[in-house]
C-alpha positions in Angstrom: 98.5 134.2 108.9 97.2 133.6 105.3 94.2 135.4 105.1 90.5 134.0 104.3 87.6 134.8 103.4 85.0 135.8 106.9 82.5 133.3 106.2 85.1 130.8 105.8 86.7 131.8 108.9 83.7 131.4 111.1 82.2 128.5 109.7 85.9 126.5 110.2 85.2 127.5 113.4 81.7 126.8 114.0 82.7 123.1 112.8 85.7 122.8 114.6 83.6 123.1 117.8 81.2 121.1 117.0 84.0 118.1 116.3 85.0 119.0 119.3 82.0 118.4 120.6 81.9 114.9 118.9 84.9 114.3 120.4 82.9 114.2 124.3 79.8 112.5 122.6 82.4 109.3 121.8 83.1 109.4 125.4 80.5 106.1 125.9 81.2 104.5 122.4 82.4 101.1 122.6 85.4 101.8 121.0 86.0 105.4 122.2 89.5 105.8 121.3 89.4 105.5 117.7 86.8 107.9 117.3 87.7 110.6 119.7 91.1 110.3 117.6 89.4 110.8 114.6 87.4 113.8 115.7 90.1 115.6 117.7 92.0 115.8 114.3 89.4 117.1 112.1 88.3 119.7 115.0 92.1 120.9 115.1 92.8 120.7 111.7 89.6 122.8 110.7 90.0 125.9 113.4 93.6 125.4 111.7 93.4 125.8 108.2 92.2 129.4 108.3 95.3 130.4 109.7 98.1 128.2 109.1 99.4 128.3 105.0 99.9 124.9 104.7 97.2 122.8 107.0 95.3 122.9 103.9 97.4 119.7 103.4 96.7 118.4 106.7 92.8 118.8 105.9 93.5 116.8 102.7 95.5 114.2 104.6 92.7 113.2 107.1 89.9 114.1 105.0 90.7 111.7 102.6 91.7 109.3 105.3 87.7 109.9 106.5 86.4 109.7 103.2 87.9 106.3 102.9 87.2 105.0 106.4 83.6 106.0 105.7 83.4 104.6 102.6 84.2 101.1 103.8 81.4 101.5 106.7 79.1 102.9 104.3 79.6 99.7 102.4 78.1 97.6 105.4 75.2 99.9 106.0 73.9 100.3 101.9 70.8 98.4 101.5 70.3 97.3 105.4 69.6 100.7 107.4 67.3 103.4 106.0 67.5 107.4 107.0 64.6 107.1 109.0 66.4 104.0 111.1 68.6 106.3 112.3 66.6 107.5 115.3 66.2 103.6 116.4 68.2 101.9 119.1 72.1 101.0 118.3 71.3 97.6 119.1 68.3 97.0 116.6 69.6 95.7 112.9 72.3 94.1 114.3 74.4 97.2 115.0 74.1 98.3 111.8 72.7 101.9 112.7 75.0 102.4 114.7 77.2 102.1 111.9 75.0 104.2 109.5 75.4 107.0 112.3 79.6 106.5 112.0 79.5 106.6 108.2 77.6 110.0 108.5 79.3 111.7 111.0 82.9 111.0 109.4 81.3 111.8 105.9 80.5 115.1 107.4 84.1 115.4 108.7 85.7 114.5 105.2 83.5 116.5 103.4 84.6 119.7 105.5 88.1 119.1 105.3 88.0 118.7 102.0 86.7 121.7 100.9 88.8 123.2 103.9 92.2 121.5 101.9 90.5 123.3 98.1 90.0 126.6 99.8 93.3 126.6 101.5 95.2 125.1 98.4 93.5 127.9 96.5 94.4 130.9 99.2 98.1 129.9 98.9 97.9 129.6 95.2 96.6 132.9 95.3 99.1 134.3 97.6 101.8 136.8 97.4 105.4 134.8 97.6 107.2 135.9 100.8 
C-alpha cells in the first residue's frame, strides 16, 4: 500500500461513496447503463488510488475519458441552459437541462480523478524503489 496523505485518503473516499451513490440515482435515467458504467468506474477507481501504486493511471484513463465526454455535452448545453435552470424539469428546454446536469456531474468525476491520477503520479514519484 503506497502511502497518502489523511486528507487525501478520506476525501477519495468520501467521493468514492458518493459516485456510488450516483451509480443508484441513474437507476431511472433513460439510458441507465451508460451512466451507471461511468460512475461505477470513477467510484472504484477513486477509493482505489489511495492504495493501489499504479491506479493513479487508471484515474487518468477514465478521467480524461470524462473530461472528454463532458466536454462534447457541455458543447450542446453552452448558451441554452443557465445555472439557475438546473432545478427545472428534465423535460423543459428540450432536454437540454437534463444534459447540463450530465455535463456537471461527469465534470465533477473528471476533475477528481484527475487530481487523484497528479497525487498518485506524484506519491509514486516520490516513492522508495522496491
Amino acid at each position: 500500500m503506497s502511502r497518502r496523505s489523511l486528507w487525501f485518503v478520506i476525501a477519495s473516499w468520501v467521493l468514492a461513496v458518493n459516485f456510488a451513490g450516483w451509480v443508484l440515482l441513474q437507476y431511472n435515467d433513460p439510458d441507465p447503463a451508460r451512466w451507471m458504467a461511468m460512475y461505477g468506474v470513477t467510484a472504484v477507481t477513486a477509493a482505489a488510488v489511495p492504495y493501489w501504486r499504479r491506479a493513479w493511471i487508471a484515474a487518468a484513463v477514465v478521467g480524461a475519458f470524462a473530461l472528454a465526454w463532458s466536454a462534447a455535452l457541455w458543447s450542446g448545453v453552452a448558451g441554452i441552459v443557465q445555472p439557475s435552470d438546473l432545478w427545472l424539469k428534465m423535460s423543459e428546454k428540450g432536454g437540454k437541462v437534463e444534459e447540463m446536469r450530465e455535463a456537471g456531474g461527469l465534470t465533477l468525476a473528471a476533475l477528481w480523478l484527475l487530481f487523484s491520477a497528479l497525487v498518485g503520479a506524484r506519491a509514486e514519484r516520490s516513492a522508495p524503489a522496491t
